[in-house]
mmCIF file of the C-alpha atoms, coordinates in Angstrom:
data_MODEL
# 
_entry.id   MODEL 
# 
loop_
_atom_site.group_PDB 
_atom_site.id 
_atom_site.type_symbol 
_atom_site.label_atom_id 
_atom_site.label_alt_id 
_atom_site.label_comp_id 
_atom_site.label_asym_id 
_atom_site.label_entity_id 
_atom_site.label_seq_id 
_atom_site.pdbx_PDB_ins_code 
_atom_site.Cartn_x 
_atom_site.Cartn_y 
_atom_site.Cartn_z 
_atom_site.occupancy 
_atom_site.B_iso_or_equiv 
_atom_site.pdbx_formal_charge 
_atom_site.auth_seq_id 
_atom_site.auth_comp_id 
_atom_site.auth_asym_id 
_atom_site.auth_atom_id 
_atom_site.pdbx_PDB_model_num 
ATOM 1   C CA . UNK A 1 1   ? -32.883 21.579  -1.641 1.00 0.00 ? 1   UNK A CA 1 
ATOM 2   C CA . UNK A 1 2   ? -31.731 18.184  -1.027 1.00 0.00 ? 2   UNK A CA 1 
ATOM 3   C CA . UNK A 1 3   ? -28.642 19.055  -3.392 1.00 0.00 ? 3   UNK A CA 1 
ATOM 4   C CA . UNK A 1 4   ? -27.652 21.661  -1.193 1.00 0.00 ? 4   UNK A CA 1 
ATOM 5   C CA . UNK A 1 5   ? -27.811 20.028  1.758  1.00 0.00 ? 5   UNK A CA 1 
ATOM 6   C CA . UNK A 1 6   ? -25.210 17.123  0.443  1.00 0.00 ? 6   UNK A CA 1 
ATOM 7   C CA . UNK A 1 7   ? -23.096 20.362  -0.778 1.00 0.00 ? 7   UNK A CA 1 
ATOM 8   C CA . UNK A 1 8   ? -23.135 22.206  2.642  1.00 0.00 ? 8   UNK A CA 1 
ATOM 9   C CA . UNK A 1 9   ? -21.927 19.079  4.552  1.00 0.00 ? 9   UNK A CA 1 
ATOM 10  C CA . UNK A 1 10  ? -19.126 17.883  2.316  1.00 0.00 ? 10  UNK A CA 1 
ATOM 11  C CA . UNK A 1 11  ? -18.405 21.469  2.225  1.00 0.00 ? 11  UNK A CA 1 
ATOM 12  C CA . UNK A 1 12  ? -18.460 21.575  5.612  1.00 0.00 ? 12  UNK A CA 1 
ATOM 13  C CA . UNK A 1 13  ? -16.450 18.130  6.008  1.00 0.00 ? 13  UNK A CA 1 
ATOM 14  C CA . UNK A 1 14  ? -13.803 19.809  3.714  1.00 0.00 ? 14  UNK A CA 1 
ATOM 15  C CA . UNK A 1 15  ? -12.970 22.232  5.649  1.00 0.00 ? 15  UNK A CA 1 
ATOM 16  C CA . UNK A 1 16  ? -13.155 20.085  9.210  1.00 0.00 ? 16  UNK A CA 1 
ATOM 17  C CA . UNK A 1 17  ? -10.581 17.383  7.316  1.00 0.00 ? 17  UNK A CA 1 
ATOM 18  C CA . UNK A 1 18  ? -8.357  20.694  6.277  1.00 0.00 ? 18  UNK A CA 1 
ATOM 19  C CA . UNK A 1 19  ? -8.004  22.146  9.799  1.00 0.00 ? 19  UNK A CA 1 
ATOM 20  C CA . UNK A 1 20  ? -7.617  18.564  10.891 1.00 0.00 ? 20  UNK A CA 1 
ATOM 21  C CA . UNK A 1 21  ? -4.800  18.256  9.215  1.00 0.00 ? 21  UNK A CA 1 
ATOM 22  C CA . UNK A 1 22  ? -3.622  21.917  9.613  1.00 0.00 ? 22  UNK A CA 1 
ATOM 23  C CA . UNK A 1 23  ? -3.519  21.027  13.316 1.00 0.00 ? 23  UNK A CA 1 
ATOM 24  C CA . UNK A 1 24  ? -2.093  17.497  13.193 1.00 0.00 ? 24  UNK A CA 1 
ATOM 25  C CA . UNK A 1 25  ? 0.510   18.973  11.356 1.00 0.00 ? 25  UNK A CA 1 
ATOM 26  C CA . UNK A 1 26  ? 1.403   21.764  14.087 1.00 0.00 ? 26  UNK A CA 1 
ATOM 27  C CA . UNK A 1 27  ? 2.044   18.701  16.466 1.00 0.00 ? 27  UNK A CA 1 
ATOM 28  C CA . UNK A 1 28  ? 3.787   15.889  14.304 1.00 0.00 ? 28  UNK A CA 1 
ATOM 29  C CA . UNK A 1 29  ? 5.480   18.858  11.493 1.00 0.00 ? 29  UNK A CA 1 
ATOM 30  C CA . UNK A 1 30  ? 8.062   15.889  10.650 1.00 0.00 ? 30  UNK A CA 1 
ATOM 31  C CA . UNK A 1 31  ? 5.217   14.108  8.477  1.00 0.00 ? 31  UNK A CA 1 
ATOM 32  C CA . UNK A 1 32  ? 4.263   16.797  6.383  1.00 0.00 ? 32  UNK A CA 1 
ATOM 33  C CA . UNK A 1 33  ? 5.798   14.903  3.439  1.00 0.00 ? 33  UNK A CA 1 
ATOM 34  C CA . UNK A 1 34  ? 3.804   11.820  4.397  1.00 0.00 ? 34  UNK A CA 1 
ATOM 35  C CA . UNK A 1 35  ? 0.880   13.761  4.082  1.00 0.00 ? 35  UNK A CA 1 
ATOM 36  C CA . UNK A 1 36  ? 1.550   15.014  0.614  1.00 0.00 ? 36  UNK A CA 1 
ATOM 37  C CA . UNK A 1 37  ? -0.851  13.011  -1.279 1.00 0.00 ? 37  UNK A CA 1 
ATOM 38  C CA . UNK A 1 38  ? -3.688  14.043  0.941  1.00 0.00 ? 38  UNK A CA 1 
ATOM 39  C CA . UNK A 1 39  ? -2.605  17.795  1.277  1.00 0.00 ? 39  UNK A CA 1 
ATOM 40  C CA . UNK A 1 40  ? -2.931  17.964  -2.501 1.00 0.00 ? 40  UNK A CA 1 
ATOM 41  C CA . UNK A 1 41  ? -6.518  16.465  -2.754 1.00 0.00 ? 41  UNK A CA 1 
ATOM 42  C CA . UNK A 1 42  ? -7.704  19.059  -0.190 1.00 0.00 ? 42  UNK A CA 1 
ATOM 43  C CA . UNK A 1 43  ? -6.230  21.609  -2.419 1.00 0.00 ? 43  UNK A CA 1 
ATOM 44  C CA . UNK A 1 44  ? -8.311  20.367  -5.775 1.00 0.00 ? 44  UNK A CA 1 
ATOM 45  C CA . UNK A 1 45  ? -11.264 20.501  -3.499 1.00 0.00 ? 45  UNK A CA 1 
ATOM 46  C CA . UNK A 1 46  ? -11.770 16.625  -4.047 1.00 0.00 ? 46  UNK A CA 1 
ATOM 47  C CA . UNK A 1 47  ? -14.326 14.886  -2.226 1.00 0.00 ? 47  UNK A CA 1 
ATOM 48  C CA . UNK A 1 48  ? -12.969 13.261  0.372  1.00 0.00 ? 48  UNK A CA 1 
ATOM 49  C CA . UNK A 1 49  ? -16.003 11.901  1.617  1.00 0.00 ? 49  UNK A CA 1 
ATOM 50  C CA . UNK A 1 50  ? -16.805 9.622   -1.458 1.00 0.00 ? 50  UNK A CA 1 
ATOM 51  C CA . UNK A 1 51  ? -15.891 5.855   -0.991 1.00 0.00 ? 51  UNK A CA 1 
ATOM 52  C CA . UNK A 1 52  ? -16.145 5.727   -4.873 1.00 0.00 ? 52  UNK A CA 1 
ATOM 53  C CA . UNK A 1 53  ? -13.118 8.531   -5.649 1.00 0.00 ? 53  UNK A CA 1 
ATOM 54  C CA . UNK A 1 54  ? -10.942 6.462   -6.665 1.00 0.00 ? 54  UNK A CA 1 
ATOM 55  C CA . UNK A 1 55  ? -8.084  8.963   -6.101 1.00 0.00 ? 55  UNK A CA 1 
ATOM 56  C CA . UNK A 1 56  ? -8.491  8.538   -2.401 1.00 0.00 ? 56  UNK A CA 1 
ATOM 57  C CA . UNK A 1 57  ? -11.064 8.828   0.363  1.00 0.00 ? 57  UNK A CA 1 
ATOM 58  C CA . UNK A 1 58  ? -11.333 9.119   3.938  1.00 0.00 ? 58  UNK A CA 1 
ATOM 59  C CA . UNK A 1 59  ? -11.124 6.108   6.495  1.00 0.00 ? 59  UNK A CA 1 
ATOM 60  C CA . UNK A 1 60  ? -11.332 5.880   10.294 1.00 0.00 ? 60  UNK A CA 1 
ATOM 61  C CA . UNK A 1 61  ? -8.819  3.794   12.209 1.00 0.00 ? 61  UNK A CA 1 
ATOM 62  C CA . UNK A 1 62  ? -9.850  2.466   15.709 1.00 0.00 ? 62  UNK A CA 1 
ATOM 63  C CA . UNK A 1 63  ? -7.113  1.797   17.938 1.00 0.00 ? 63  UNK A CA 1 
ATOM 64  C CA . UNK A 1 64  ? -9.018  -0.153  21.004 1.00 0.00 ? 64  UNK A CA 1 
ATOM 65  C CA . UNK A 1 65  ? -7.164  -0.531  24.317 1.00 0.00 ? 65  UNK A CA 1 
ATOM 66  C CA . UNK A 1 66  ? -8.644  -2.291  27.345 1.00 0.00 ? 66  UNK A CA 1 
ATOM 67  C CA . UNK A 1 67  ? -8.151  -2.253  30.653 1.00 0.00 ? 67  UNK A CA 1 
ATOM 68  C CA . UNK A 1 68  ? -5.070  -4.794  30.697 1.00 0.00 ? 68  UNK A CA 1 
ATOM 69  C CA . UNK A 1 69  ? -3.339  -2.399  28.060 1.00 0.00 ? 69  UNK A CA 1 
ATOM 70  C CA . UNK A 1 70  ? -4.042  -5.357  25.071 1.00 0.00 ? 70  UNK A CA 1 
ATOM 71  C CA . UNK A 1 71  ? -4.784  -4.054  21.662 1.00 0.00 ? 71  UNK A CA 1 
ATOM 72  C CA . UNK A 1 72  ? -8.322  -5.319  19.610 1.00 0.00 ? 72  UNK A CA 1 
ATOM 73  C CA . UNK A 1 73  ? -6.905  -6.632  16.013 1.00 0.00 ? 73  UNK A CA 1 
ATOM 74  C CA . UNK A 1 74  ? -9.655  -7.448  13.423 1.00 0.00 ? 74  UNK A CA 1 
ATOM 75  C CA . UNK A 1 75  ? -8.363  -10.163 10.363 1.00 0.00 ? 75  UNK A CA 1 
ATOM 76  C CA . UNK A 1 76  ? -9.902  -8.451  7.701  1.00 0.00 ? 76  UNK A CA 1 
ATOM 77  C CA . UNK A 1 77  ? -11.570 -10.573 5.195  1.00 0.00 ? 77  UNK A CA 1 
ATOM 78  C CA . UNK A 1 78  ? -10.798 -9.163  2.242  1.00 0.00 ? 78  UNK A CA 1 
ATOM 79  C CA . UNK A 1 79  ? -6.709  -8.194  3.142  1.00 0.00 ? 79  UNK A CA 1 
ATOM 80  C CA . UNK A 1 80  ? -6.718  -11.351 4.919  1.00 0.00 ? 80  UNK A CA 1 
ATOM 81  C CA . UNK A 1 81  ? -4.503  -9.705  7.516  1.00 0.00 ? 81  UNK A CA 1 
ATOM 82  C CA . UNK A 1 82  ? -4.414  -8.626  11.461 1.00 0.00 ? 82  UNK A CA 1 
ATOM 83  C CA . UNK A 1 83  ? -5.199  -5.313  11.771 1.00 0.00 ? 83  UNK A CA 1 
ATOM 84  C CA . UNK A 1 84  ? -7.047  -2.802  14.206 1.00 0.00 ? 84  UNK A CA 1 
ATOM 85  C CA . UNK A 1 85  ? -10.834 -2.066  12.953 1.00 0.00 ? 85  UNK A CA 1 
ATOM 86  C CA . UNK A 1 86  ? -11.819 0.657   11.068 1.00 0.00 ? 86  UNK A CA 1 
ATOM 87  C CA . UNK A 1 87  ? -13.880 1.661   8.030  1.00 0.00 ? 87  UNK A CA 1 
ATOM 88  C CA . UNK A 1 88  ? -14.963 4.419   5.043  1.00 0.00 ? 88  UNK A CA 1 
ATOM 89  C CA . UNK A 1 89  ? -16.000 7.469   6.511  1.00 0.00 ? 89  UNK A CA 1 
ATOM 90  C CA . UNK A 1 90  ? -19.960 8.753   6.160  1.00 0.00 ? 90  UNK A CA 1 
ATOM 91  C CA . UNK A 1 91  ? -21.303 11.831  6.163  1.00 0.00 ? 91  UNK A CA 1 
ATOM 92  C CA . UNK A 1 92  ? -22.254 13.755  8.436  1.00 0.00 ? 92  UNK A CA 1 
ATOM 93  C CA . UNK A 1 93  ? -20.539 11.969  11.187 1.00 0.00 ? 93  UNK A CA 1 
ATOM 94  C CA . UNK A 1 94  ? -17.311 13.327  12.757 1.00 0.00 ? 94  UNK A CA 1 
ATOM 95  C CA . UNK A 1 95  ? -14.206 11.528  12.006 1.00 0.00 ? 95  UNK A CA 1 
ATOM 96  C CA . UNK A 1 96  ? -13.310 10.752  14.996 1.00 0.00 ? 96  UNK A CA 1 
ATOM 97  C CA . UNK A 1 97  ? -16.537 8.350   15.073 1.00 0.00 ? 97  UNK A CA 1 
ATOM 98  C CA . UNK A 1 98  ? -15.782 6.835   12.138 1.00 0.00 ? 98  UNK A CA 1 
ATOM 99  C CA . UNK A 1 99  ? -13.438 3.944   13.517 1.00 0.00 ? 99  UNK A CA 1 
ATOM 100 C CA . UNK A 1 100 ? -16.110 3.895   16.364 1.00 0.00 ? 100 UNK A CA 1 
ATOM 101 C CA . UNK A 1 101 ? -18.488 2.872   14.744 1.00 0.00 ? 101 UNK A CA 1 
ATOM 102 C CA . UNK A 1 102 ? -16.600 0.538   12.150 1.00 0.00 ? 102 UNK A CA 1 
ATOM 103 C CA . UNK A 1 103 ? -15.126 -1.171  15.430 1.00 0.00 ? 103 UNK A CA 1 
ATOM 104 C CA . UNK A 1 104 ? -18.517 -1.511  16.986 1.00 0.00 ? 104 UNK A CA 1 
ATOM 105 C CA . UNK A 1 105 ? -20.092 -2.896  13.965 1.00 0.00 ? 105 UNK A CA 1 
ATOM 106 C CA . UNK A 1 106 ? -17.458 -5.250  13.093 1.00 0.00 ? 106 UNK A CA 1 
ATOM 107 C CA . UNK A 1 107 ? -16.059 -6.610  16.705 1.00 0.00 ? 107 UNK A CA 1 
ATOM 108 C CA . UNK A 1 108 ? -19.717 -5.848  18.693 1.00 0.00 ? 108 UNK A CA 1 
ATOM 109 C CA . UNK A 1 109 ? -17.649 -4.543  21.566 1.00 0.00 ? 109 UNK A CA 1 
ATOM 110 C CA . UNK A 1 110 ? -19.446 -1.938  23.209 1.00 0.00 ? 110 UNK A CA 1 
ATOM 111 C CA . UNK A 1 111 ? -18.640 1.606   25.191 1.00 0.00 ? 111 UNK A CA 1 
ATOM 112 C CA . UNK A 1 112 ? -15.553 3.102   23.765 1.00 0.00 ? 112 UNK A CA 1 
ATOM 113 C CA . UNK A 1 113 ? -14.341 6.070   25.108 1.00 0.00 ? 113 UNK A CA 1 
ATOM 114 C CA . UNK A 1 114 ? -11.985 8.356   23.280 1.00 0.00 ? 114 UNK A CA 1 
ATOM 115 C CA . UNK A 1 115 ? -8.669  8.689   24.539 1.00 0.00 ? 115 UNK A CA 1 
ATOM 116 C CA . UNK A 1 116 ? -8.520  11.659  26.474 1.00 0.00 ? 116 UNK A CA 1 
ATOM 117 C CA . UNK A 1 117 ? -5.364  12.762  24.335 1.00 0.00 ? 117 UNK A CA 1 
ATOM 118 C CA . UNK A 1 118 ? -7.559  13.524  21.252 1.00 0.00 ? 118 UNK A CA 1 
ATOM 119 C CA . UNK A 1 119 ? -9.075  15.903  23.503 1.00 0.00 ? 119 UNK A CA 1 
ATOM 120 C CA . UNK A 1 120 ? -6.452  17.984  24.748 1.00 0.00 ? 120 UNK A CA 1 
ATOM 121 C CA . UNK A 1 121 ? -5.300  18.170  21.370 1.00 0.00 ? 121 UNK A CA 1 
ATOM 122 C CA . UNK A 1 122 ? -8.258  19.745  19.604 1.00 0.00 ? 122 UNK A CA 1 
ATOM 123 C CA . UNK A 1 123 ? -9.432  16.526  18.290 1.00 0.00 ? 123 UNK A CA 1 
ATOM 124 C CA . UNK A 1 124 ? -7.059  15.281  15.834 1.00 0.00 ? 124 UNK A CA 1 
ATOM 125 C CA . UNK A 1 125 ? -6.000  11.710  15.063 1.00 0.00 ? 125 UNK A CA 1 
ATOM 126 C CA . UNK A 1 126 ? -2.686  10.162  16.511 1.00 0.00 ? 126 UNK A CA 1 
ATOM 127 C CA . UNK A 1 127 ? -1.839  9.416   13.670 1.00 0.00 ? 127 UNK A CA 1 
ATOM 128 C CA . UNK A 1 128 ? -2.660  9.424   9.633  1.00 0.00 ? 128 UNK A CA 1 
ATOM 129 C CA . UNK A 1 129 ? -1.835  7.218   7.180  1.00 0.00 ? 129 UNK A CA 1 
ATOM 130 C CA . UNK A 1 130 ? -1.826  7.058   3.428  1.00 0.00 ? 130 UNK A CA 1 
ATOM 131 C CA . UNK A 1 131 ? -2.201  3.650   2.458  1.00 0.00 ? 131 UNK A CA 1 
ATOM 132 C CA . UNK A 1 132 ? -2.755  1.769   -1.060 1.00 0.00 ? 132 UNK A CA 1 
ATOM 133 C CA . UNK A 1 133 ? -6.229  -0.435  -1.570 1.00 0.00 ? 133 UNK A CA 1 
ATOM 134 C CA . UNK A 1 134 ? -6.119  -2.802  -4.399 1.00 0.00 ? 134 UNK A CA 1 
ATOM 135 C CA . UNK A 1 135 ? -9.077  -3.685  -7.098 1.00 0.00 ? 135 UNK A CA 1 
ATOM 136 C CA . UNK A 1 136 ? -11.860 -5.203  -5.752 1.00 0.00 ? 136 UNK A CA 1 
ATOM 137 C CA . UNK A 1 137 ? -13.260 -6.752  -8.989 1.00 0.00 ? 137 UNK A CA 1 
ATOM 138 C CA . UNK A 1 138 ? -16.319 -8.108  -6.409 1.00 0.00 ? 138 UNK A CA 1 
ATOM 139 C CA . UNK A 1 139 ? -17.737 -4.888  -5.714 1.00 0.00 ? 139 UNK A CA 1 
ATOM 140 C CA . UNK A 1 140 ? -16.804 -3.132  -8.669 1.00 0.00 ? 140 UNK A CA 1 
ATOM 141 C CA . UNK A 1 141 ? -13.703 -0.928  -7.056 1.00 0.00 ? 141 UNK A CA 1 
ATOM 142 C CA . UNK A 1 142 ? -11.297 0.428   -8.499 1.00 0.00 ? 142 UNK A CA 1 
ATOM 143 C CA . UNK A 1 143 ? -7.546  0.466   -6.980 1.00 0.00 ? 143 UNK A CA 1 
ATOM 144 C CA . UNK A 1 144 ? -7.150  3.533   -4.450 1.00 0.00 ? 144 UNK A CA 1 
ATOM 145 C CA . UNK A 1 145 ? -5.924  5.290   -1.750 1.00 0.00 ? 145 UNK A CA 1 
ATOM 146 C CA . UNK A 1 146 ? -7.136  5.438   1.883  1.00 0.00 ? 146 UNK A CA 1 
ATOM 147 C CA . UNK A 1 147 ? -6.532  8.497   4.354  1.00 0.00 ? 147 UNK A CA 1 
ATOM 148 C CA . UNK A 1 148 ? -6.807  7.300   7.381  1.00 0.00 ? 148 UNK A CA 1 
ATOM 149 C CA . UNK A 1 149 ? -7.565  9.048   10.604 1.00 0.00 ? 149 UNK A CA 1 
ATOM 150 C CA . UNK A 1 150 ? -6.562  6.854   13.529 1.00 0.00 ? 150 UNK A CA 1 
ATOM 151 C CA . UNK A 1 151 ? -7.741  7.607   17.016 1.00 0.00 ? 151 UNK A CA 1 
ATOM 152 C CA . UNK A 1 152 ? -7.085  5.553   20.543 1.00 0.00 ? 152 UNK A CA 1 
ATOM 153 C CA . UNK A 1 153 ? -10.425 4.547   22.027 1.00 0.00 ? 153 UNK A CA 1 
ATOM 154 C CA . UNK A 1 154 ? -10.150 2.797   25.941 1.00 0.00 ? 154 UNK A CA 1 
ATOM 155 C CA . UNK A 1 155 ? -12.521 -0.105  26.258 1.00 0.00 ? 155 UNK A CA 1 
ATOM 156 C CA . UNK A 1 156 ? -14.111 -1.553  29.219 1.00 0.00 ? 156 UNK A CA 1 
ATOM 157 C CA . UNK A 1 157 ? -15.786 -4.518  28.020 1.00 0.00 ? 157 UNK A CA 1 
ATOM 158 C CA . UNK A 1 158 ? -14.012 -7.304  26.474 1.00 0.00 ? 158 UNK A CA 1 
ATOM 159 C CA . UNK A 1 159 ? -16.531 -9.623  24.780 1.00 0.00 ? 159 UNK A CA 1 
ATOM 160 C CA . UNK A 1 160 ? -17.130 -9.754  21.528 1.00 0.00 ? 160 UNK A CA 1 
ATOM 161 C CA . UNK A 1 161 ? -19.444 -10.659 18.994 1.00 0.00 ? 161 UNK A CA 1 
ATOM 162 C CA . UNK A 1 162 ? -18.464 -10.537 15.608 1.00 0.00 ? 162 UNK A CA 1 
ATOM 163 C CA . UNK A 1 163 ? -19.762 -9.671  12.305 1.00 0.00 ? 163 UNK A CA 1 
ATOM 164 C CA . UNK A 1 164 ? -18.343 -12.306 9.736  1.00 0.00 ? 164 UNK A CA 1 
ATOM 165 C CA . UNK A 1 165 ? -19.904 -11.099 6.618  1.00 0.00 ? 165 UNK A CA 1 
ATOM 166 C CA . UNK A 1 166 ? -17.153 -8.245  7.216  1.00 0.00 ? 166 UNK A CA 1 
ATOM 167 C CA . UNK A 1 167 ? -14.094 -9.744  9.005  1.00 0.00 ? 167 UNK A CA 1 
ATOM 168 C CA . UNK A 1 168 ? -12.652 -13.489 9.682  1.00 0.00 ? 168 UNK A CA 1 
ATOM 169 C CA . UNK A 1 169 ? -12.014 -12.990 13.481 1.00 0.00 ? 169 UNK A CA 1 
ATOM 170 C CA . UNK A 1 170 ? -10.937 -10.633 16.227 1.00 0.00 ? 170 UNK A CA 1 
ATOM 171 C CA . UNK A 1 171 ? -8.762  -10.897 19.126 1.00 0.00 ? 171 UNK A CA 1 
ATOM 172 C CA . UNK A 1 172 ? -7.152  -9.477  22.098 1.00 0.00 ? 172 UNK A CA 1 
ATOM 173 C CA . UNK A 1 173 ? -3.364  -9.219  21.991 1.00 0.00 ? 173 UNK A CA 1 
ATOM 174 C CA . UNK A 1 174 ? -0.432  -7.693  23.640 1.00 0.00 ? 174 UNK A CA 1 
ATOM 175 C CA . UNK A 1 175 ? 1.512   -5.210  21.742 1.00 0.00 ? 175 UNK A CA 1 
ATOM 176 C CA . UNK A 1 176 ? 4.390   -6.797  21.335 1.00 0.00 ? 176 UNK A CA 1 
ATOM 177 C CA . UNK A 1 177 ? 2.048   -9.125  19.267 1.00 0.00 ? 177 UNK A CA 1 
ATOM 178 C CA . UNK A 1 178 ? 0.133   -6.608  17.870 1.00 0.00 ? 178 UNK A CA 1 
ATOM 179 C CA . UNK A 1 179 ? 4.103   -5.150  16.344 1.00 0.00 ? 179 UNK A CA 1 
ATOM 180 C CA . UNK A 1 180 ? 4.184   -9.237  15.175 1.00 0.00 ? 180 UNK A CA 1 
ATOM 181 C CA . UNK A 1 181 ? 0.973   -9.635  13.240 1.00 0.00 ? 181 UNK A CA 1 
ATOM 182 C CA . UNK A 1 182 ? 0.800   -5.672  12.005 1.00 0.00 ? 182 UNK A CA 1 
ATOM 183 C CA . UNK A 1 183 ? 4.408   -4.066  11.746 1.00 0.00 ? 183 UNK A CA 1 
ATOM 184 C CA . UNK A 1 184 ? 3.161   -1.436  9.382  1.00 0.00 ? 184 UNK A CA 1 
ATOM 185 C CA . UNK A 1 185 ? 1.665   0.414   11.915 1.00 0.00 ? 185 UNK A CA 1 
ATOM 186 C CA . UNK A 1 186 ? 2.685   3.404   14.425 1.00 0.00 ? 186 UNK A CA 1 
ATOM 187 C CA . UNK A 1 187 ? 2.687   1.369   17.719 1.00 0.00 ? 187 UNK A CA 1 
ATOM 188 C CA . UNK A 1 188 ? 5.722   3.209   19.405 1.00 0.00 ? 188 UNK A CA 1 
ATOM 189 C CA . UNK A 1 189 ? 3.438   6.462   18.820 1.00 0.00 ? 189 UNK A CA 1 
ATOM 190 C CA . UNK A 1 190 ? 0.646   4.757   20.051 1.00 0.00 ? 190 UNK A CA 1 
ATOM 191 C CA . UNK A 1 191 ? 2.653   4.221   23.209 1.00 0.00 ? 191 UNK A CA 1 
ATOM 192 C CA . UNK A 1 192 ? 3.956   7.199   23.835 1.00 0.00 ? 192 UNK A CA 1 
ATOM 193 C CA . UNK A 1 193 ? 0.622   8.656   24.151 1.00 0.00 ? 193 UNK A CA 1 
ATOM 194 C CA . UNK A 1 194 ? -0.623  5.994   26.331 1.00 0.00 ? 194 UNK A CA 1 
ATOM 195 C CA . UNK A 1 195 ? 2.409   6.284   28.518 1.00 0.00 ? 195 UNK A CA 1 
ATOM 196 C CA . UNK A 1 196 ? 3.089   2.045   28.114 1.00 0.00 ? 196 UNK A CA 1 
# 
């Protein structure tokens, strides 16, 4: 019973993740090569929701804005670089919760509110990104892939609290220093949407 439970909902997840995509890809058509790697996974039927596939798994990306328009960066222990929070995804949850949740764990802020864009537009991420995770001989992981689906989250409160078994620090920057510390990253999207 149990079996078919964990079947339904990555079954389930599947096919959220595939008209995800299907829709992302009606707004931002330009990246469908981007998107390759992932687009082919979804075809084999891989499961996307396993951290340990090695081939690639989903990830939620939290971009955090508050009310002075400054971005939350985590400096991820592990990378050892500025970066906004975010995190493997876990069933059942919806993606879109994923870098919640990650962010709220990690940082402590509280009260994020999705961006009201993600709404109009039927859910979907700003933005995805296929991006390369090496080994982690510590905890037994192989290099792999992450998918991840970013989403803009507005943020009232400002204090945080963080959680330093996962990150080294966390900080509230401008975007022009947010383009400094993380250049790989689609800030002049991000800023479209938000109309900065």
């Amino acid at each position: 019973m149990l079996k078919n439970i964990q079947l339904s909902l990555k079954e389930t997840f599947t096919n959220e993740i595939t008209k995800t995509v299907e829709d992302y890809l009606n707004i931002f058509s330009n990246e469908k090569v981007r998107l390759s790697q992932l687009k082919k996974q979804l075809s084999e039927n891989s499961d996307l929701s396993d951290r340990k596939n090695y081939a690639g798994h989903i990830t939620g990306g939290a971009l955090i804005i508050n009310d002075n328009n400054r971005v939350l960066l985590i400096n991820h222990k592990i990378l050892d670089r500025w970066l906004p929070p975010g995190g493997h995804y876990d069933l059942p949850e919806k993606i879109y919760d994923t870098g919640k949740r990650e962010a709220e764990e990690e940082t402590g802020v509280k009260g994020l509110i999705l961006h009201s864009w993600h709404i109009q537009h039927n859910m979907i991420p700003f933005d995805i990104d296929t991006h390369y995770i090496p080994e982690n001989k510590n905890k037994n992981e192989l290099e792999h892939f992450h998918f991840d689906f970013r989403y803009i989250f507005r943020c009232h409160n400002q204090n945080l609290n963080i959680l330093k078994s996962e990150i080294l620090g966390a900080r509230w920057v401008t975007f022009t220093e947010a383009e400094q510390l993380f250049s790989n990253y689609p800030w002049n999207k991000a800023k479209r949407i938000l109309n900065i």
